[in-house]
N, C-alpha and C positions, 0 to 999 in steps of 0.2 A: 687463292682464297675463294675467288668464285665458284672454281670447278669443283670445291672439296663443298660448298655451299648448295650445290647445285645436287651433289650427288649424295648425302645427307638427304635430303628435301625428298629425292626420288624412292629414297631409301624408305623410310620411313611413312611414306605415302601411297606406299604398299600395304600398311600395315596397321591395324586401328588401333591392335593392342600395344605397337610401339612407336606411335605416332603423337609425342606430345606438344604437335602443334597443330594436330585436329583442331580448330574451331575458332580460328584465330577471326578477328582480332580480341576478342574478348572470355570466349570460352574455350582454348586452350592449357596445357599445363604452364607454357612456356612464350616467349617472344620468338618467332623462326630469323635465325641468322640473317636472312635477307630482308626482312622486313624494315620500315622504315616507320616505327610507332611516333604518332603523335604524343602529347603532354600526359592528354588524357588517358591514353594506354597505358603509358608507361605509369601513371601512376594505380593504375588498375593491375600491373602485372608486380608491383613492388609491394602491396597489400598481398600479394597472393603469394610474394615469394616468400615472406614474411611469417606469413601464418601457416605456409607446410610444416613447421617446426613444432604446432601444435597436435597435428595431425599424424607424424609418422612414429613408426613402434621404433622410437631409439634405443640401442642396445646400451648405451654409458651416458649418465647425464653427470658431467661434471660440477660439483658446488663451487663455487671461489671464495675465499677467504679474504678477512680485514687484512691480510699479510701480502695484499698483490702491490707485483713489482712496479715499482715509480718509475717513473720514464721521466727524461731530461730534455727539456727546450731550450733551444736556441734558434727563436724562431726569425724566417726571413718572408717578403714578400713576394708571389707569384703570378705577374698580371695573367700568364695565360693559362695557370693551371683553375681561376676564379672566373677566366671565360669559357670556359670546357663547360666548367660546375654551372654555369648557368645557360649553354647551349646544349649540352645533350645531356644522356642519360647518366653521366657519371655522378655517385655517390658521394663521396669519400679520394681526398689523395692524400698521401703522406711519404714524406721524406725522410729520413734517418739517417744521420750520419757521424758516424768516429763519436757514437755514444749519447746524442741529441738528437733531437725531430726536429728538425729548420723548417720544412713545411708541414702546416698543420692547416688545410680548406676541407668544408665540409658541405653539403649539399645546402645553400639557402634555405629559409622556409619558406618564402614563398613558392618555390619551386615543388623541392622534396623533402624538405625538412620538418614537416610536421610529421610525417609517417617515418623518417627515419633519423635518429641519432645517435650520439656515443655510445648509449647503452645497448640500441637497438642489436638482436642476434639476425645474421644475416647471412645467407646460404652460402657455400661455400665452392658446391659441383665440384668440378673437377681440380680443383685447389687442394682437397679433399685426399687426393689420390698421393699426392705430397706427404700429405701426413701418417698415409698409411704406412709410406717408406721409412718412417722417420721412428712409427713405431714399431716398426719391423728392426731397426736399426740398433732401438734399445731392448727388443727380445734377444737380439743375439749377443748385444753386448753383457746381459743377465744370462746367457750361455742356455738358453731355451732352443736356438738353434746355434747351429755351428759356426755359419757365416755365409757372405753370400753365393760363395759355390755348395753350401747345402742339397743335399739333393729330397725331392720332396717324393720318398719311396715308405714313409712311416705314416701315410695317411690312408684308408681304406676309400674312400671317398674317389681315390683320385686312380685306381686302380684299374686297368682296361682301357683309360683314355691317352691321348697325348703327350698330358703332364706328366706321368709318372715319369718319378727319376731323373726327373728333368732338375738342373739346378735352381736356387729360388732365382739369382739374378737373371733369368731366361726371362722369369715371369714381371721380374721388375722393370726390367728394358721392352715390355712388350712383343719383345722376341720368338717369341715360344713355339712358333712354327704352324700356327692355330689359324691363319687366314682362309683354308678350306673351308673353314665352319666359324668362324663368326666374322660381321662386318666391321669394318675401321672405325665405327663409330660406338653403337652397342649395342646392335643385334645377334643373333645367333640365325644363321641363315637358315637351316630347313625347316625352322616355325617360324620365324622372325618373330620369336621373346624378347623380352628387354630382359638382360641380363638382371638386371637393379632390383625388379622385382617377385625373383627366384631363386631358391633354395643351390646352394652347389650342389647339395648331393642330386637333386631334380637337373639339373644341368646335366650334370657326368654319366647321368643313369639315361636320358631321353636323348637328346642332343650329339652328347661326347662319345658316347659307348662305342668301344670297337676305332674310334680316331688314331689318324696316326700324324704325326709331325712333316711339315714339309719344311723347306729350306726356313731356314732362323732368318727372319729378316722383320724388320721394325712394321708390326702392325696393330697400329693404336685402336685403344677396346676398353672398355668395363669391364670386361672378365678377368683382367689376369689381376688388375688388382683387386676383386672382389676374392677371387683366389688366394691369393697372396695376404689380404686380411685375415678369411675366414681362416686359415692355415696358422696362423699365430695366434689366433684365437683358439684352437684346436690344441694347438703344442702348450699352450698355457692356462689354461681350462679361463672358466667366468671370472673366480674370484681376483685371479691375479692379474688375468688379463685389463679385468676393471682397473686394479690398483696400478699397475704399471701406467694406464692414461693417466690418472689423479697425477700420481709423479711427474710426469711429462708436462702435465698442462699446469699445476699448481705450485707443488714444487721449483720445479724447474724454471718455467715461462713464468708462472707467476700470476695466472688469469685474475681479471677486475671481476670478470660479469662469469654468471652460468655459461657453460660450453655445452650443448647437445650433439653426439659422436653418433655415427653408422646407425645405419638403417639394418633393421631384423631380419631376416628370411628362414625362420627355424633356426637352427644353428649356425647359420650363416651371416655373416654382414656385408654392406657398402659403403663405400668412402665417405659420402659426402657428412657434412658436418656445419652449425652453427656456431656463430663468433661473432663478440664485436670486435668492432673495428680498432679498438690499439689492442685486442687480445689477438689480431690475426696478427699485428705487429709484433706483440710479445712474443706468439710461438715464432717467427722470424726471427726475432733476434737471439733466442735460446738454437734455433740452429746455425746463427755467424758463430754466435761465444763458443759453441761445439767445435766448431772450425778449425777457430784461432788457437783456442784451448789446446787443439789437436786431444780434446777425452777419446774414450772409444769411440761415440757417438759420432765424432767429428771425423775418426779415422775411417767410420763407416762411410759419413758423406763423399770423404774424397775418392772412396775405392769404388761406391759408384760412378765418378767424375772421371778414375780410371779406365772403368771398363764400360763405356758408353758405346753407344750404338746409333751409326748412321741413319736419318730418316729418310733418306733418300726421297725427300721432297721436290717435286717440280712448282711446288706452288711460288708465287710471289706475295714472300711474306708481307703482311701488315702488321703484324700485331704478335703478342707474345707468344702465339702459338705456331705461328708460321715461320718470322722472322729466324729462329734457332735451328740449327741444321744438324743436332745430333740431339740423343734422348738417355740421361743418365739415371734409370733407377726409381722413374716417376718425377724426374725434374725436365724439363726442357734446357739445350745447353748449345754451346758454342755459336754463337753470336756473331757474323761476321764483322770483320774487323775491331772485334775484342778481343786480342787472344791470352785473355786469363779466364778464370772459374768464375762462372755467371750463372746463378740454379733460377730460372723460371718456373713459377706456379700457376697455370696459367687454367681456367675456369669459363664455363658457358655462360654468357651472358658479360665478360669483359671483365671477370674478377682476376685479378695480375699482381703477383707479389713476388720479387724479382731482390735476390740478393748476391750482391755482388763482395766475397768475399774479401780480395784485397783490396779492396778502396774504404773496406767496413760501413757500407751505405745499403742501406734497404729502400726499397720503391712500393708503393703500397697502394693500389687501384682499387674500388669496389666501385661496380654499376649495376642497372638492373640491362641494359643491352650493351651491346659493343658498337655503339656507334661514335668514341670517340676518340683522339687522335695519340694512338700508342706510340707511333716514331716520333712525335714531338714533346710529350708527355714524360715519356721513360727511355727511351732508346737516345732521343738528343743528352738525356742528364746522365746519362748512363757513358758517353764521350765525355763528358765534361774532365778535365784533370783534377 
């Protein structure tokens, strides 16, 4: 986790236009991984994460209705998950299981609980990336694409670069053979652009043009799902593409509060997205019920779970992002010494939403940093029988 800390930090410190931890402690976009914020920071960066929601050009802003899904308590007590919520940065935890939330702790107010509650919509980052998979999963089950050996040769966008023809699951395993030209995190190496806030076709036309694939091998980026969005955005124009989230998020999940989805780049979008805090649990649980159900949707997740891809990490995991030694599809996966289906969502700044399909239990983390304790948190209950 250091070394992938260290080299992030290097990365980015090259570069002012994608450098959003210029200015730290205070006039940054962001907290930097290795930092160790005090109170007062963190409450200065949680104001700030808060209010990008007002700020960016969202492409879907979903309504919710008097008709959201009711969630079931059976709740129990957690002394160390109410000393976390009062030693670090964590927001929000939640438990769910076989149909109930046993734990329900939320940031005190004297703490962080004036600036954030139930209602509060709360960034998503790379959680985001999840959902994109999820609605990629119900474009194909609406037979928009084919599935996810799809090949993506019907888009003009993507013509002359690497992608082409490539299947979509290359792009959802991160796979895509693209590490020549962009960094593991979310640069593009011969400008150092941030992927997030630029157009695909400005991508594929500056950057990509003339690319060609090098060995398929796992390397984590913004681009392929920014790709992989705009691409289903693409196969299903505006209207539907709107209506399909509404379904997914209302329908379906069931949302309490407003959802704000993808960020604009012309015809382009990116992942990340706002929610509160049991609406990140609602879209969690509408993908166990997929699961179980075995819907399309659910046969989608597992054939991701199928054809996952080694990450051939040397890190020593911490946390939901390192811990997991394979990558299914936009989820994090295979957890040592669990060996059943365990889909990690895992987010910048320590947002972790972790469903464990046969035990029917959902883990449910929001922070403003990662500064606190994921193996004893989610990974010790995640052993529990």
């Amino acid at each position: 986790m250091l070394i992938r800390t260290i080299l992030i930090f290097l990365f980015l410190s090259l570069s002012a236009v994608a450098d959003p931890w210029k200015g730290y402690p205070y006039n940054s976009d962001e907290i930097p991984n290795n930092a160790k914020p005090n109170e007062k920071i963190l409450k200065h960066y949680l104001k700030k994460y808060i209010d990008w929601r007002w700020k960016e050009p969202w492409k879907v802003k979903v309504k919710a209705t008097d008709n959201y899904k009711r969630l079931n308590f059976k709740l129990t007590s957690d002394d160390y998950v109410k000393k976390q919520l009062n030693k670090t940065a964590m927001l929000s935890f939640l438990m769910y299981e076989d149909g109930n939330i046993i734990i329900d702790e939320i940031t005190p107010k004297e703490r962080f609980g004036k600036t954030f509650k139930n209602e509060t919509l709360y960034v998503s980052h790379s959680v985001g990336k999840s959902l994109v998979s999820y609605v990629t999963g119900h474009a194909i089950c609406k037979g928009y694409i084919s599935g996810i050996n799809h090949k993506l040769n019907d888009w003009p966008v993507l013509e002359n670069t690497l992608y082409y023809d490539q299947p979509i699951i290359n792009l959802l395993n991160m796979a895509s053979g693209d590490q020549k030209y962009v960094d593991s995190m979310m640069g593009l190496k011969n400008s150092k652009r941030w992927v997030n806030n630029v157009s695909m076709k400005s991508v594929m036309k500056k950057e990509l043009k003339g690319s060609t694939k090098s060995k398929l091998k796992w390397n984590y980026s913004n681009l392929d799902t920014n790709i992989v969005a705009s691409y289903v955005l693409y196969k299903m124009g505006n209207k539907e593409f709107k209506k399909l989230v509404k379904e997914i998020l209302v329908d379906k999940a069931g949302i309490e509060h407003n959802v704000n989805l993808f960020k604009r780049n012309g015809n382009s979008i990116s992942y990340s997205y706002y929610a509160s805090r049991y609406d990140y649990l609602r879209i969690n649980i509408a993908m166990l019920e997929d699961w179980n159900n075995d819907t399309c949707e659910g046969q989608y997740l597992k054939s991701l779970y199928e054809n996952k891809v080694n990450k051939n990490s040397r890190e020593r995991g911490i946390d939901g992002w390192g811990i997991p030694k394979a990558y299914s599809g936009q989820f994090h996966t295979d957890i040592p010494g669990l060996k059943r289906p365990i889909f990690v969502m895992d987010g910048f700044g320590g947002q972790s939403h972790v469903i464990d399909f046969e035990k029917n239990r959902i883990i449910s983390v929001m922070a403003i940093h990662r500064n606190y304790n994921w193996k004893k948190l989610v990974l010790k209950k995640l052993k529990q029988k």
